[in-house]
C-alpha positions as CSV (number, residue, x, y, z in Angstrom):
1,X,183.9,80.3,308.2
2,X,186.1,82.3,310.6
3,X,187.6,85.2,308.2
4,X,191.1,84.0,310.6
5,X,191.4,80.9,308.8
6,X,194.6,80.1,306.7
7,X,192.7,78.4,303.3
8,X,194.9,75.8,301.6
9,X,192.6,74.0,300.0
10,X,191.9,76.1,296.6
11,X,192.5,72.9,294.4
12,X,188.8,72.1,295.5
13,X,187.7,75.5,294.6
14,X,189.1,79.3,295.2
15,X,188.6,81.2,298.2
16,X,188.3,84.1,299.0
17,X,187.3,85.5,295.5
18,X,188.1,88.6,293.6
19,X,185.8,91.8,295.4
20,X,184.4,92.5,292.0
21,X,182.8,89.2,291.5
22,X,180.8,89.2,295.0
23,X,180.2,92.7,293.2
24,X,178.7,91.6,289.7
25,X,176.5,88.9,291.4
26,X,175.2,91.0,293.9
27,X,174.1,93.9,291.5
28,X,172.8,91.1,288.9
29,X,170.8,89.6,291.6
30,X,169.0,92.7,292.4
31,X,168.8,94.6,289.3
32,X,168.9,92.2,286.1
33,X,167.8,88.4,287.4
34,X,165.5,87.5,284.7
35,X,165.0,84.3,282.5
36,X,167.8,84.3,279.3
37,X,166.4,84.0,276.1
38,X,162.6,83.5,277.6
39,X,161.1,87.2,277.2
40,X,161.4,89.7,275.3
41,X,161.4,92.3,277.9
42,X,164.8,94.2,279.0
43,X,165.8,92.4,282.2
44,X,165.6,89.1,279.8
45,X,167.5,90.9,277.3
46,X,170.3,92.0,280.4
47,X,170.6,88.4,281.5
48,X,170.8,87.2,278.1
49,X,173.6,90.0,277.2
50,X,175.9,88.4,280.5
51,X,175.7,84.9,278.8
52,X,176.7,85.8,275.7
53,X,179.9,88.2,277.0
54,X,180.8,85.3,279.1
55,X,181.1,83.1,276.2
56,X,182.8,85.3,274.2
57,X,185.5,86.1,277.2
58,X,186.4,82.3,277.6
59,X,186.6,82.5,273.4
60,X,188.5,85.3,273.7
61,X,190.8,83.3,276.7
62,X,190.8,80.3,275.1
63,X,190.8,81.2,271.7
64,X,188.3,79.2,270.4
65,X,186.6,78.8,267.4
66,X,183.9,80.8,268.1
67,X,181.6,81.8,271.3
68,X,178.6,79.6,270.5
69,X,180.8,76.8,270.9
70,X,180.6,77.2,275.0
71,X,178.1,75.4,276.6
72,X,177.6,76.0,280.3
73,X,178.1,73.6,282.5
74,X,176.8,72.7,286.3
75,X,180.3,72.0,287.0
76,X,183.2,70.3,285.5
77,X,181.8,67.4,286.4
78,X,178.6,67.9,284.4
79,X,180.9,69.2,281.5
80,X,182.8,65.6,281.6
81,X,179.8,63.7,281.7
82,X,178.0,65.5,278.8
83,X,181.1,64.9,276.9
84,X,181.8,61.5,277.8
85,X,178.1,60.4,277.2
86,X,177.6,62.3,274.2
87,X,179.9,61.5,272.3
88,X,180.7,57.5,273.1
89,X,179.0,54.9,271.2
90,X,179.0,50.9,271.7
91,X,181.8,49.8,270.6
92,X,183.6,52.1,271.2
93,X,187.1,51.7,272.8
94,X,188.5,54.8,275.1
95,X,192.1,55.7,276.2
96,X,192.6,57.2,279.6
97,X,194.9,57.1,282.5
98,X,195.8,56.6,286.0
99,X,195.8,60.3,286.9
100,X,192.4,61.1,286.3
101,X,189.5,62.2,288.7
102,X,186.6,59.8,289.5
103,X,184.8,62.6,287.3
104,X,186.3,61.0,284.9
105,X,186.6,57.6,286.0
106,X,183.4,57.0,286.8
107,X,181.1,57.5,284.2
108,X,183.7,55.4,281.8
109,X,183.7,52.6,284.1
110,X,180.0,52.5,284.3
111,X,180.1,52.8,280.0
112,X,182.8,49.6,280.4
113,X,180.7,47.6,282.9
114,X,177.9,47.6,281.0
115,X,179.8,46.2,278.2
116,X,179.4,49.6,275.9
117,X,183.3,50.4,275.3
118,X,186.4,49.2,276.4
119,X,189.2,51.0,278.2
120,X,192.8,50.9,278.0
121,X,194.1,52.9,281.3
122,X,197.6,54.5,280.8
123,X,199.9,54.5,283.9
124,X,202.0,57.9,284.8
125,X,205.7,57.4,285.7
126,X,206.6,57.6,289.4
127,X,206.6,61.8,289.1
128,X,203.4,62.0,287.8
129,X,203.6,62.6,284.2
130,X,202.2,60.6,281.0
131,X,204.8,59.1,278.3
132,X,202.5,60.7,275.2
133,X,204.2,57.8,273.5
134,X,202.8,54.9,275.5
135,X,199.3,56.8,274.8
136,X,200.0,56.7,271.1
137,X,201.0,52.7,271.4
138,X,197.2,52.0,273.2
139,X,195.2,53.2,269.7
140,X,193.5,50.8,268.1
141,X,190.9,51.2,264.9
142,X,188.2,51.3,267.4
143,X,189.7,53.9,269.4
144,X,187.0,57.2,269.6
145,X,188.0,59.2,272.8
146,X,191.1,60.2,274.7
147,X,190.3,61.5,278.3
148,X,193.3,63.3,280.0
149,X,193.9,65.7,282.6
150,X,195.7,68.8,282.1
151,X,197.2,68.6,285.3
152,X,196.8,66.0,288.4
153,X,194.5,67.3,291.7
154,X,196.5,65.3,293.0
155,X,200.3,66.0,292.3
156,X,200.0,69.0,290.7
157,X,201.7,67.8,287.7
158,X,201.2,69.1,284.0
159,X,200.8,66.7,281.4
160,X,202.0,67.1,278.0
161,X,198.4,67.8,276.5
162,X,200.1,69.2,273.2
163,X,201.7,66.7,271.8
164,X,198.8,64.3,273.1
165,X,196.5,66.4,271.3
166,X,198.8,65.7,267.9
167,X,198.8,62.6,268.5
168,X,195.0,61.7,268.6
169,X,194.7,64.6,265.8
170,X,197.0,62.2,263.4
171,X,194.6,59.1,264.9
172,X,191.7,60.5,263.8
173,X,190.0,60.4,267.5
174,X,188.7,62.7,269.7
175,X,190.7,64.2,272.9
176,X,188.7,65.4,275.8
177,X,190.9,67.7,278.4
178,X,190.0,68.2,281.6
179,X,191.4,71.3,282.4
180,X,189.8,71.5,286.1
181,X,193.1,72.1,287.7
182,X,194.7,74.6,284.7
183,X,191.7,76.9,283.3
184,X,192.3,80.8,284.0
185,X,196.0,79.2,285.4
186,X,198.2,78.0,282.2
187,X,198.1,79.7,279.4
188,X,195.4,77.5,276.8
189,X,194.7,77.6,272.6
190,X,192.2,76.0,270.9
191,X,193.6,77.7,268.0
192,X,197.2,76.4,267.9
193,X,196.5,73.1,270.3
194,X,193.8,70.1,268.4
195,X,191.3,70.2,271.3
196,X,188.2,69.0,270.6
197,X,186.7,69.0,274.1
198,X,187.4,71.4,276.8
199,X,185.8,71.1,280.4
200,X,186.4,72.9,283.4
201,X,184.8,74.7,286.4
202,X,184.4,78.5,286.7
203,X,185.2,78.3,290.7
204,X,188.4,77.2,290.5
205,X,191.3,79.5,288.8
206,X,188.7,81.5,286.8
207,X,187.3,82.9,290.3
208,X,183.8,82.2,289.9
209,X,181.1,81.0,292.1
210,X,180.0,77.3,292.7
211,X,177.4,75.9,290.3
212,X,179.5,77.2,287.4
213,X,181.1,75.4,284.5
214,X,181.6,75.4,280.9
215,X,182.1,72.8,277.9
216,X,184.3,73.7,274.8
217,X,182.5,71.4,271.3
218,X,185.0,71.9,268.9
219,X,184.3,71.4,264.8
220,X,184.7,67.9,264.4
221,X,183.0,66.9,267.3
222,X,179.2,65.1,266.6
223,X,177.8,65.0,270.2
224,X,174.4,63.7,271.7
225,X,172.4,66.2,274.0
226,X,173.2,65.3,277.9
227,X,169.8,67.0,278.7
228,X,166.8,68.7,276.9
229,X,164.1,71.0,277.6
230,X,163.4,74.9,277.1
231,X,165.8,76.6,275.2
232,X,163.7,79.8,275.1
233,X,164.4,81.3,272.2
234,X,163.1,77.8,270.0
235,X,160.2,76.2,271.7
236,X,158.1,74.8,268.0
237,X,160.5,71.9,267.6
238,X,159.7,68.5,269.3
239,X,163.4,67.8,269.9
240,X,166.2,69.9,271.1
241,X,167.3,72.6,269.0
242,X,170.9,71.3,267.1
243,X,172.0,74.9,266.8
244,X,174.7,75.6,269.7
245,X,175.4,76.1,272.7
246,X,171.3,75.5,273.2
247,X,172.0,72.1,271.5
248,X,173.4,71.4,275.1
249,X,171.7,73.8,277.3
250,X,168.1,72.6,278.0
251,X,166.5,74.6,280.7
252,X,167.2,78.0,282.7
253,X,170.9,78.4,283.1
254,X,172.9,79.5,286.5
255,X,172.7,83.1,285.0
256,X,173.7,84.6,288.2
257,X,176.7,82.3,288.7
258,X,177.9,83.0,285.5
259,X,177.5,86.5,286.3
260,X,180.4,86.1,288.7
261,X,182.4,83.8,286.7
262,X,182.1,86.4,283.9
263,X,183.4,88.8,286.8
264,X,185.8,86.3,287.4
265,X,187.2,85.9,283.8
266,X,187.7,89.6,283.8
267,X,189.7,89.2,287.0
268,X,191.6,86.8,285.8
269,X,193.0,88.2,282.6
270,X,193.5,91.7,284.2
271,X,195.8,90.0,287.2
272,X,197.5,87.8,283.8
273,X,197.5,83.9,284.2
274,X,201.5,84.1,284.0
275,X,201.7,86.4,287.4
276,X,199.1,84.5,289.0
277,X,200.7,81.1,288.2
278,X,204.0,82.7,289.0
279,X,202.5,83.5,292.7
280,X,201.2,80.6,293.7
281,X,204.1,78.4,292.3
282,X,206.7,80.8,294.6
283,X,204.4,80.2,297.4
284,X,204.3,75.9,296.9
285,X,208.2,75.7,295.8
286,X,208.8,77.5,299.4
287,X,206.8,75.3,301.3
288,X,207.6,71.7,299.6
289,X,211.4,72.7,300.0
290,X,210.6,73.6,303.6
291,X,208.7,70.5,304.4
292,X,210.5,68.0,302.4
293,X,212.9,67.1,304.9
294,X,210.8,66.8,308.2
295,X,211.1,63.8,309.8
296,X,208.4,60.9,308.4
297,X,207.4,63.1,305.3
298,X,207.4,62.0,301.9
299,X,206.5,64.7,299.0
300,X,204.2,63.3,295.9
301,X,205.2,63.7,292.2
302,X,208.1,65.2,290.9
303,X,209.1,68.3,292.2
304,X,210.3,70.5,288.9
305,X,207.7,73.6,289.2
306,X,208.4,74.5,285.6
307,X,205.6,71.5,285.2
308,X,203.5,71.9,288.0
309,X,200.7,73.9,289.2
310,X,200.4,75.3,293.0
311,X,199.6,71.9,294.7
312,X,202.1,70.0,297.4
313,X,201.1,66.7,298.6
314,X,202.4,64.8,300.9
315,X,202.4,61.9,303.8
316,X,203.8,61.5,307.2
317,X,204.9,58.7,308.5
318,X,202.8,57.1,311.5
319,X,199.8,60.1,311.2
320,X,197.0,59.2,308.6
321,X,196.4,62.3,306.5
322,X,192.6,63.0,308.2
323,X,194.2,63.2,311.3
324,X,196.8,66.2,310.4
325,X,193.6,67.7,308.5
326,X,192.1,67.6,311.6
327,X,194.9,69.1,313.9
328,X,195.6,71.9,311.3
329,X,191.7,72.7,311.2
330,X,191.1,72.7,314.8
331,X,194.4,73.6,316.7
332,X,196.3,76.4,313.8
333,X,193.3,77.1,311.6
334,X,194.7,75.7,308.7
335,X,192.3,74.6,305.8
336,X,193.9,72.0,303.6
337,X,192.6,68.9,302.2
338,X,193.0,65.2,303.1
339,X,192.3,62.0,301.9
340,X,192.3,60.6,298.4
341,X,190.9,63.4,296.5
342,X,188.3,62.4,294.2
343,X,191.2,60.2,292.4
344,X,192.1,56.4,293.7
345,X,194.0,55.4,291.0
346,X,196.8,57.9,291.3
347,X,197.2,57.3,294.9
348,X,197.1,53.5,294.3
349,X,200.0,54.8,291.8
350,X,201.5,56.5,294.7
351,X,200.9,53.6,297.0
352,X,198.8,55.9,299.3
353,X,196.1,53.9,298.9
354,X,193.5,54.2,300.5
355,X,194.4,56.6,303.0
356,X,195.7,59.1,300.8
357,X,197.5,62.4,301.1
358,X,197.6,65.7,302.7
359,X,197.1,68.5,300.3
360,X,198.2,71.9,300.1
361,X,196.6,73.8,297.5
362,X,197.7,78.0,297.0
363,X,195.5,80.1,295.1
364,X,195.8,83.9,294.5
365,X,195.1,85.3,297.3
366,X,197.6,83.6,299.7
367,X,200.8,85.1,301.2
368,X,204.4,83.9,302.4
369,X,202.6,84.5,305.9
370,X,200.0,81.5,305.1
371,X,203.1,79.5,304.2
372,X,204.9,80.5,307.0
373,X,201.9,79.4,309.7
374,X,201.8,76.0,307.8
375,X,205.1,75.0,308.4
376,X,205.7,76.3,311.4
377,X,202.5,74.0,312.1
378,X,203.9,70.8,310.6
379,X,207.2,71.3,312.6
380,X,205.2,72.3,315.8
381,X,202.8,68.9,315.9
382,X,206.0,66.7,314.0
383,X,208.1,67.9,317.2
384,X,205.7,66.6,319.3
């Protein structure tokens, strides 16, 4: 990539990342890459030593209930998947909603078409954000799992996940958050909030490299391995080991990624999620007040960044949304993201279906000067 380019697009994942984290992966690669858990010798002791710190930093972050209750992840799609899949039997009926991303979407639709569960889908309000008392209406004595975003890819609205949470608590279901958008950016407890799943990325907000992701099995779940294989340090039993997190790691982990994404977590809580969030938040309130009164643009969700997280979306009148991605990438060298984002039914919401939106996503690194070049950009090819 040409270090000149303007990135916009840290929603998808987080560029550039902290120096420290090209630093860890770099010296682990050289110095300590051996196989976790599989010898007994001290560069298998080393890499075994960076996953357990890591999953004692995102206890520590998250304030779970305790570090073995992390299972790493491919991504967060992998962590969605395992906990969709593992914990769903037929029968089963699911509560989800309009906001989510096809992460989500997918792998319950394919558990409804084949006549598994049922789904009741709940729709956000025109802003972007879920009634928790329409959720609590859609329970029924067969309801098992709620599935809900911390906050929309798309609008970059935050849902009300607490009460949510006390709401399915008092049911007697499960919750699943997908905190893709939020982890290592709003502040998160296990502790004080009834989570019982947790899944998110590690290259997103928590700064780590792709390939990374991690899976939060709280107390009162019961959950089915999504794959199984060497665990290392059990290899007599005929089935997976049911002690955690190997109950849901089967085979040699991304031990170098999560190298970084240790680095990362480290990063993270030394910058503080508050001043981070605070950052990027400045950064999209400047340019969604700049850009919402161009000619043929219309802004996405509500636009009360007290409930939002750093993402502006929007459409233009007359110029489909790959097009402007297009003109920012080639003529400005601008990097945002276009399209529909990984989640149709928000945009069908939105009635930007199925062209979708441009997006503007800020991460840490950005400045007022990024901001600056991207609206002088929109006025520059609007103008025209």
């Amino acid at each position: 990539m040409d270090l000149m380019t303007i990135y916009l697009d840290n929603a998808a994942t987080t560029w550039p990342k902290p120096e420290s984290v090209y630093q860890a992966m770099d010296k682990f690669a050289r110095e300590s890459m051996a196989n976790p858990g599989r010898s007994g010798h001290s560069m298998a002791k080393a890499s075994e030593k960076v996953l357990e710190d890591a999953r004692v930093a995102l206890n520590r972050l998250f304030e779970g209930a305790s570090p073995d209750r992390w299972a790493f992840t491919l991504n967060c799609t992998d962590a969605l998947n395992m906990a969709i899949k593992g914990v769903l039997n037929d029968g089963d009926h699911v509560i989800t909603t309009d906001l989510e991303h096809n992460s989500v979407n997918r792998p319950i639709r394919s558990l409804e078409l084949s006549g598994r569960i049922t789904v009741t889908k709940i729709a956000s309000d025109e802003g972007g954000t879920l009634d928790p008392q329409e959720i609590a209406k859609a329970f029924t004595p067969k309801t098992k799992l709620v599935v809900v975003t911390h906050a929309s890819n798309v609008l970059g609205t935050v849902q009300p996940v607490e009460e949510i949470a006390r709401i399915t608590r008092e049911s007697g279901a499960l919750i699943l958050v997908d905190a893709a958008q939020t982890a290592g950016l709003l502040p998160i407890s296990l502790d004080k909030t009834p989570i019982d799943l947790l899944a998110f990325p590690g290259h997103k907000a928590l700064m780590g490299p792709t390939g990374t992701g991690a899976l939060y099995i709280g107390p009162r779940v019961t959950i089915r391995p999504w794959r199984e294989g060497g665990t290392g340090g059990d290899s007599k039993t005929e089935t997976q080991p049911t002690d955690y997190p190997y109950f849901l790691e089967g085979g040699t982990p991304n031990i170098m990624g999560i190298s970084g994404l240790l680095a990362g977590i480290k990063w993270v809580t030394q910058q503080g999620i508050e001043k981070i969030h605070q950052h990027e938040n400045s950064l999209a309130k400047k340019l969604s007040e700049a850009i919402a009164n161009l000619p043929g643009i219309r802004m996405l969700g509500h636009q009360d960044w007290s409930k939002k997280v750093a993402t502006v979306s929007f459409t233009i009148e007359g110029l489909e949304p790959y097009e402007m991605g297009n003109i920012l990438d080639s003529s400005f060298a601008i990097a945002i993201r276009p399209g529909l984002h990984c989640a149709p039914h928000i945009h069908g919401a939105q009635s930007t279906f199925p062209d979708g939106a441009v997006r503007a996503s800020l991460g840490p690194f950005n400045t007022e000067e990024d901001i600056d070049a991207l609206i002088g950009a929109l006025k520059e090819v609007l103008g025209e």
